[in-house]
VOKOLBA-507137 format. One record per residue: x, y negated, z negated of N, C-alpha, C, CB in turn; residue in three letters; residue number from 1. Coordinates in steps of 0.2 Angstrom, whole numbers. Each point is the difference from the previous one (the first is absolute). Glycine has a CB too. Layout:
% residues N
+-------+-------+-------+-------+-------+-------+-------+-------+-------+-------+-------+-------+------+-----+
:   n_u :   n_v :   n_w :  ca_u :  ca_v :  ca_w :   c_u :   c_v :   c_w :  cb_u :  cb_v :  cb_w : code : pos :
+-------+-------+-------+-------+-------+-------+-------+-------+-------+-------+-------+-------+------+-----+
:     X :     Y :     Z :     X :     Y :     Z :     X :     Y :     Z :     X :     Y :     Z :  Ala : NUM :
...
+-------+-------+-------+-------+-------+-------+-------+-------+-------+-------+-------+-------+------+-----+
//
This chain:
% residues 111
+-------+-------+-------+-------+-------+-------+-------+-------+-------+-------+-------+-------+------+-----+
:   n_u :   n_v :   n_w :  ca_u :  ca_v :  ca_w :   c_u :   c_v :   c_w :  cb_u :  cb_v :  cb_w : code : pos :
+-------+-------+-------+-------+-------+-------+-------+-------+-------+-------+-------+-------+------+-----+
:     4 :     6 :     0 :    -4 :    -6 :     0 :     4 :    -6 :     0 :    -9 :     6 :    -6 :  Unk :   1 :
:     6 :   -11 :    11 :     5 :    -6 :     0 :    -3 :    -7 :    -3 :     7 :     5 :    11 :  Unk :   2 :
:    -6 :    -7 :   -15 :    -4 :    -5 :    -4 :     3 :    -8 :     2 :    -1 :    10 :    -9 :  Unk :   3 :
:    -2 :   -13 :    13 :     0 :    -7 :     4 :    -3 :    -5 :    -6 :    -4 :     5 :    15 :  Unk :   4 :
:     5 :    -9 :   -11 :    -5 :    -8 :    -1 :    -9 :    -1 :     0 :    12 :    -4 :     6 :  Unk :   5 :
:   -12 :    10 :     2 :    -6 :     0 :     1 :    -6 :     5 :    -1 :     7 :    -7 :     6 :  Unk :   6 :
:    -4 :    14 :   -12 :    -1 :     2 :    -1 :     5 :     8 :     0 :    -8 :   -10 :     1 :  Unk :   7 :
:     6 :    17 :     3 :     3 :     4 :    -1 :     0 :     6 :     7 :    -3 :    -3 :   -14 :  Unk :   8 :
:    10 :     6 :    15 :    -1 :     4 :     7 :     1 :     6 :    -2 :     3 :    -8 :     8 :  Unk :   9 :
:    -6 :    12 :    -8 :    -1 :     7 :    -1 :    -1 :     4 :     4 :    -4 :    -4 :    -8 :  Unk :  10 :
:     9 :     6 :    14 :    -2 :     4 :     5 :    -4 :     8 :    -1 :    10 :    -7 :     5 :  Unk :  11 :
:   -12 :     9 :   -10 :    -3 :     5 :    -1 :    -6 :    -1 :    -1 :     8 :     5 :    -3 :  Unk :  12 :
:    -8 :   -10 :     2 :    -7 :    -1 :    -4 :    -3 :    -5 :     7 :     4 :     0 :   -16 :  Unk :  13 :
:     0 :    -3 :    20 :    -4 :    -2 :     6 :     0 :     8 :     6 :     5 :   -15 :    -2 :  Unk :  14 :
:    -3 :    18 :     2 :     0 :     8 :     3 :    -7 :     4 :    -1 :    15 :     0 :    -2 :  Unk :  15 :
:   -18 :    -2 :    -7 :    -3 :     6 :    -1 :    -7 :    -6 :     3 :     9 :    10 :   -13 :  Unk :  16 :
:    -8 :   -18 :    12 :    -7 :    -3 :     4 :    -1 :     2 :     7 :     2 :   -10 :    -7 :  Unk :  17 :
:     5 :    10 :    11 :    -1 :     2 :     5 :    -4 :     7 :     3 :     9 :    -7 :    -1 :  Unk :  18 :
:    -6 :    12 :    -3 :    -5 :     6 :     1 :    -6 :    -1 :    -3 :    10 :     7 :     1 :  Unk :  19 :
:   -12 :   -10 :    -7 :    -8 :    -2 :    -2 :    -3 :    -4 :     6 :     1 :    -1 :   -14 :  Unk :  20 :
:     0 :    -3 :    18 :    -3 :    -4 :     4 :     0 :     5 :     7 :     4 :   -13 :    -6 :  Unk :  21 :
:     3 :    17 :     8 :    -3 :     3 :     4 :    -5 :     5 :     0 :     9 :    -4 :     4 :  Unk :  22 :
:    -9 :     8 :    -9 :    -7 :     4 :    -3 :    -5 :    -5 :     1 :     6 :     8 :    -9 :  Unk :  23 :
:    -8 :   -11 :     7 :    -6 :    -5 :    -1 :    -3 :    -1 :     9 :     6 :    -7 :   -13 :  Unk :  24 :
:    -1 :     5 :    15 :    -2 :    -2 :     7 :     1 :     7 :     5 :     4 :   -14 :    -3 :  Unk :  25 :
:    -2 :    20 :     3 :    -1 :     6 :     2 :    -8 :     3 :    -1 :    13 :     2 :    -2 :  Unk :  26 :
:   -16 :    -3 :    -5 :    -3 :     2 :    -3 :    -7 :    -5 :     4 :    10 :     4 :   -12 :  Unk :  27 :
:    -9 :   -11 :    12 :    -4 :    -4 :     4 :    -1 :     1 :     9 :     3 :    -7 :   -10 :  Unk :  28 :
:     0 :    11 :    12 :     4 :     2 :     8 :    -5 :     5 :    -1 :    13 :    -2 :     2 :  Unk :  29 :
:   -12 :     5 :    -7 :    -4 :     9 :     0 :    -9 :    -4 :     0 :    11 :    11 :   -10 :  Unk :  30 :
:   -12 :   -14 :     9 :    -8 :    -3 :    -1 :    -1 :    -2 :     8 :    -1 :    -6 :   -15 :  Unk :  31 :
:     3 :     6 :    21 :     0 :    -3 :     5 :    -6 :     5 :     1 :    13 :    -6 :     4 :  Unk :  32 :
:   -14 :     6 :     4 :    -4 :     0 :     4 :     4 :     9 :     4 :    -5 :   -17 :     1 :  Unk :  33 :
:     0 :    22 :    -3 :     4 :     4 :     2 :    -4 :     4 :     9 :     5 :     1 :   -17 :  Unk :  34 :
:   -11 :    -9 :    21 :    -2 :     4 :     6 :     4 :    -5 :     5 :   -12 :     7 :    -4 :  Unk :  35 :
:    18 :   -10 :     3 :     3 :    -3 :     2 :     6 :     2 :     7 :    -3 :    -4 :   -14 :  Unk :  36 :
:     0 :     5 :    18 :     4 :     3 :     7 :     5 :    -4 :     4 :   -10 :     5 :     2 :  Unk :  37 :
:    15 :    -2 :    -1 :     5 :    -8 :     2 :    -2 :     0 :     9 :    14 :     2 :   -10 :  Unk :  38 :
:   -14 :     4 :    13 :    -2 :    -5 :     6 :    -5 :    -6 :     3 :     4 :    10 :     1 :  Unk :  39 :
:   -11 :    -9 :    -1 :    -3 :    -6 :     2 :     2 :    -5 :    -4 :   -10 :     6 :     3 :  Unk :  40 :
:     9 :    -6 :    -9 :    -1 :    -3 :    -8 :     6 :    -4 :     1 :    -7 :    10 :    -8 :  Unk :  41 :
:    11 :    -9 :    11 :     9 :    -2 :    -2 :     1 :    -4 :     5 :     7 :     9 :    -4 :  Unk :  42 :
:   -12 :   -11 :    11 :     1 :    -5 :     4 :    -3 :    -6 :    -2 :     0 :     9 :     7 :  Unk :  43 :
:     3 :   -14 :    -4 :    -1 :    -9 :    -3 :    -7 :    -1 :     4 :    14 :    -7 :    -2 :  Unk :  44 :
:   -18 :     2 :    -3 :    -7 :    -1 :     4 :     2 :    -7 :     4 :    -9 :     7 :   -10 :  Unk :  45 :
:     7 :    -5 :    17 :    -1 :    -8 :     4 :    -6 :    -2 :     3 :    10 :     2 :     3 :  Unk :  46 :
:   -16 :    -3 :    -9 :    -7 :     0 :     3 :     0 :     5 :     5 :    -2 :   -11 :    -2 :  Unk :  47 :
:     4 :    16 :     2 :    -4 :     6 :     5 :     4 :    -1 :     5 :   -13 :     0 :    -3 :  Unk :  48 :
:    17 :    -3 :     5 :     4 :     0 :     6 :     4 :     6 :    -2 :     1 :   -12 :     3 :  Unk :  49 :
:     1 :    15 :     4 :     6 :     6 :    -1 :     7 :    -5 :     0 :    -7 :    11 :    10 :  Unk :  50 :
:    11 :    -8 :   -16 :     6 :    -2 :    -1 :     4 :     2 :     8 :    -1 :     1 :   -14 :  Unk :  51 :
:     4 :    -8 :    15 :     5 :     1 :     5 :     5 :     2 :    -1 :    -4 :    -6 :     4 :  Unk :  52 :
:     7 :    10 :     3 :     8 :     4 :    -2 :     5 :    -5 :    -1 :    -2 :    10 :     6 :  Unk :  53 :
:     9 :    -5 :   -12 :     6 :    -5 :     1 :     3 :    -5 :     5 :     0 :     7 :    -5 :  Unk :  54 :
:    -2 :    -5 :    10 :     5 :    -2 :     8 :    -3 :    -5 :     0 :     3 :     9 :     9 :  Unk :  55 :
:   -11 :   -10 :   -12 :    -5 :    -5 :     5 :     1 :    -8 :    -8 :   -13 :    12 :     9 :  Unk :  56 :
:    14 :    -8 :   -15 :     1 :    -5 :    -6 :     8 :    -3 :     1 :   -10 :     6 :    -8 :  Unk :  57 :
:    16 :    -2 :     9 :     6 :    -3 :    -3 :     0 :    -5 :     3 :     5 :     9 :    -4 :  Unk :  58 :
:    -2 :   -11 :    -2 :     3 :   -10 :     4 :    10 :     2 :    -2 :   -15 :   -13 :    -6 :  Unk :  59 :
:    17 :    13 :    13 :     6 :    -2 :    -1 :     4 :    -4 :    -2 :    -4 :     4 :     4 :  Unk :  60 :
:    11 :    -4 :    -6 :     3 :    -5 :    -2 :     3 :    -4 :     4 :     3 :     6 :    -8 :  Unk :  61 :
:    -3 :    -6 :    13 :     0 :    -5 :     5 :    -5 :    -4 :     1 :     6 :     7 :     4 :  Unk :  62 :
:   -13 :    -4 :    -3 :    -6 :    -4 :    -2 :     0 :    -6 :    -5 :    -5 :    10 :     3 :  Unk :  63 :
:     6 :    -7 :    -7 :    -1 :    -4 :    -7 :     5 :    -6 :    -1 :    -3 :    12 :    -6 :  Unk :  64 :
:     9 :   -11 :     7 :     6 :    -4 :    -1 :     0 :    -2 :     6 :     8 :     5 :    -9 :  Unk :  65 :
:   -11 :    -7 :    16 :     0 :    -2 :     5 :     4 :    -9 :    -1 :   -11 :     9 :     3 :  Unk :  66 :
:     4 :   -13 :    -5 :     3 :    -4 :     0 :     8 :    -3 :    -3 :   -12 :     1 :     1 :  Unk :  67 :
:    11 :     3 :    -8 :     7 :    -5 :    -3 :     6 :     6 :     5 :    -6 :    -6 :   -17 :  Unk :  68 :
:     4 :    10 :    21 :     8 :     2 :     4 :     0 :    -3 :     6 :     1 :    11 :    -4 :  Unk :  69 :
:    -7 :   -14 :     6 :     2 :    -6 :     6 :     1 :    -5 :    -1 :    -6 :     3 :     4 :  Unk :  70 :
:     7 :    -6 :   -10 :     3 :    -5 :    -5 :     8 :    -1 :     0 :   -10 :     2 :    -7 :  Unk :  71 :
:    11 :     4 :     7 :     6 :     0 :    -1 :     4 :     6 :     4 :    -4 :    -6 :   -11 :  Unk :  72 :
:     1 :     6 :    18 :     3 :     5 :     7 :     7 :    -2 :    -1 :   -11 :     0 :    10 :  Unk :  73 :
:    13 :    -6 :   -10 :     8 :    -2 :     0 :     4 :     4 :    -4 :    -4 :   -11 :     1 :  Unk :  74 :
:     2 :    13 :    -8 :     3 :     4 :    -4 :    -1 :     5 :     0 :     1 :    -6 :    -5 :  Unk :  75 :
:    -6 :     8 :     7 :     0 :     8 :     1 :     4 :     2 :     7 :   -11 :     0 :    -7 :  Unk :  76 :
:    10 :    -4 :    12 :     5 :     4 :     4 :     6 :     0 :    -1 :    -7 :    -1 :     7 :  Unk :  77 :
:    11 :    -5 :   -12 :     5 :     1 :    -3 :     1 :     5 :    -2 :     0 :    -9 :    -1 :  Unk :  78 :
:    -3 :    13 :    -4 :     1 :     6 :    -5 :    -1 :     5 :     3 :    -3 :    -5 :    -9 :  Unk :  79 :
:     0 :     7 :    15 :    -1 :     5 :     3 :     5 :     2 :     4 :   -10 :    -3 :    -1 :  Unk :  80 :
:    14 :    -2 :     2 :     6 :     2 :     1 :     5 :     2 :    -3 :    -4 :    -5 :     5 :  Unk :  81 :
:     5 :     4 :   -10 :     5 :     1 :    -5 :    -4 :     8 :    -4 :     5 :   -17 :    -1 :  Unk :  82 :
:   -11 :    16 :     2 :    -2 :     9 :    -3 :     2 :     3 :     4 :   -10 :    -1 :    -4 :  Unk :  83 :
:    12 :     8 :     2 :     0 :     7 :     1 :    -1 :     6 :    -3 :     5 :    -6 :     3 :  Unk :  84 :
:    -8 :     4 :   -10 :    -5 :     5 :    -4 :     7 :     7 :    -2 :   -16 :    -3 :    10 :  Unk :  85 :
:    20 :     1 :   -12 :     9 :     4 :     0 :    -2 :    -4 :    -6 :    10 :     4 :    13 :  Unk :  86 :
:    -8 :     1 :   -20 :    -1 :     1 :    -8 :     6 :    -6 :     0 :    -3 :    14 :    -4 :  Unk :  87 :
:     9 :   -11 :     7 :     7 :    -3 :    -1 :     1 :    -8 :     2 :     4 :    11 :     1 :  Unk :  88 :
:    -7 :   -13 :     4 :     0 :    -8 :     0 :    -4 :    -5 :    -3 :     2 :     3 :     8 :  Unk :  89 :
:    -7 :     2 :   -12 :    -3 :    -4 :    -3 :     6 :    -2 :    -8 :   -15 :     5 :     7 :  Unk :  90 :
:    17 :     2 :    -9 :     4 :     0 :    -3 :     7 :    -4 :     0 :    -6 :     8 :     0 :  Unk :  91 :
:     7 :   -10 :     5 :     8 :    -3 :     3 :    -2 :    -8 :    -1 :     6 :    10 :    11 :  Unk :  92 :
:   -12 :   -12 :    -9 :    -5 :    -6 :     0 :    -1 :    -3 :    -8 :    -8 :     6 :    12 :  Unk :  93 :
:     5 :    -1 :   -16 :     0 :     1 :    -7 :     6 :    -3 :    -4 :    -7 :     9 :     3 :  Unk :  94 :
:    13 :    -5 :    -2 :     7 :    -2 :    -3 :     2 :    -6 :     2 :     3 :    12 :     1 :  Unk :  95 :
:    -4 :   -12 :     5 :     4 :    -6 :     5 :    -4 :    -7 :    -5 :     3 :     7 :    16 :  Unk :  96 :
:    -9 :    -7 :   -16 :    -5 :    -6 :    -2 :     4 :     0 :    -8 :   -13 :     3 :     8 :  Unk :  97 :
:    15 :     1 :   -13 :     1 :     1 :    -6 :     5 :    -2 :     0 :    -5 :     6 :    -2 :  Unk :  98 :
:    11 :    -6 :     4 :     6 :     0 :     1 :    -2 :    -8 :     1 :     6 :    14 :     5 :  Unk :  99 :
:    -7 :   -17 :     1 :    -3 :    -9 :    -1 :    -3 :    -3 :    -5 :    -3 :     2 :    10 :  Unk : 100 :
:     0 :     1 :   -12 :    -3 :    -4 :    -6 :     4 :     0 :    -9 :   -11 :     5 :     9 :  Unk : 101 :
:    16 :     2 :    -7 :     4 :    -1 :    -7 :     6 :    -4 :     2 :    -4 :    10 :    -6 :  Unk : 102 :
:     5 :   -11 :    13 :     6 :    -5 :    -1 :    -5 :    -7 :     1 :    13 :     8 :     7 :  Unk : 103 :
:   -16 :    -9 :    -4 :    -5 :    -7 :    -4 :     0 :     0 :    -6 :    -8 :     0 :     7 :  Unk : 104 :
:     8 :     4 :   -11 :    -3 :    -2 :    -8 :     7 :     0 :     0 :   -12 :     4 :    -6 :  Unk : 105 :
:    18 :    -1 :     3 :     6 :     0 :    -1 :     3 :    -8 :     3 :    -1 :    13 :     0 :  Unk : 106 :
:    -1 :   -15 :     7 :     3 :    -7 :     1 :    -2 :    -5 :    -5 :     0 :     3 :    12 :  Unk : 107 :
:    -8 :    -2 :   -12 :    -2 :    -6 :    -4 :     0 :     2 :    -8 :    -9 :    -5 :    11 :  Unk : 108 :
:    11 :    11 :   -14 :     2 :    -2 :    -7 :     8 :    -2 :     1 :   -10 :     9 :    -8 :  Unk : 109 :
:    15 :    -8 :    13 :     4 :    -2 :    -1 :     2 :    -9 :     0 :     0 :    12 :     4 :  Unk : 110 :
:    -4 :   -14 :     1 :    -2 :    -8 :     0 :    -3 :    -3 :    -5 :    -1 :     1 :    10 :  Unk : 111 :
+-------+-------+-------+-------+-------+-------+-------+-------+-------+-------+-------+-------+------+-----+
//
């Protein structure tokens, strides 16, 4: 037991609430509805409309971010260049950036 300011932490004693609460709420699970069928019953209601297929709902990421990537086509076709989707450049990219920024801080606490 660890005795605070703002009272007391007892990890056994929070362990044994945990297993009374999940009994309680197993115990409230078991009271459910037991003519409960997952096919029809599991589909989302759209006033009676037939849900439409995936292909016809997904909105792509291209969709979505449209505008702000036409905003900024300049930079992206900069970076699409310099991508190559190779672990290790991003890595060499990573260091190299690090390596900059500690001789930055190193200049200016030397100044």
């Amino acid at each position: 037991m660890l005795r605070t300011t703002g009272g007391f932490w007892d990890p056994v004693l929070w362990i044994i609430a945990f297993i009374v609460i999940a009994i309680i709420a197993y115990i409230i699970r078991g009271f459910g509805r037991k003519d409960y069928k997952k096919g029809e019953q599991a589909k989302p209601y759209l006033s009676g409309i037939e849900e439409p297929s995936k292909e016809e709902v997904y909105v792509k990421a291209g969709n979505i971010y449209w505008g702000f990537i036409e905003a900024l086509r300049g930079y992206y076709d900069a970076m699409m260049k310099i991508h190559t989707g190779i672990i290790n450049d991003y890595v060499a990219w990573f260091v190299g950036i690090t390596v900059i920024l500690f001789i930055a801080i190193f200049l200016v606490e030397v100044i």
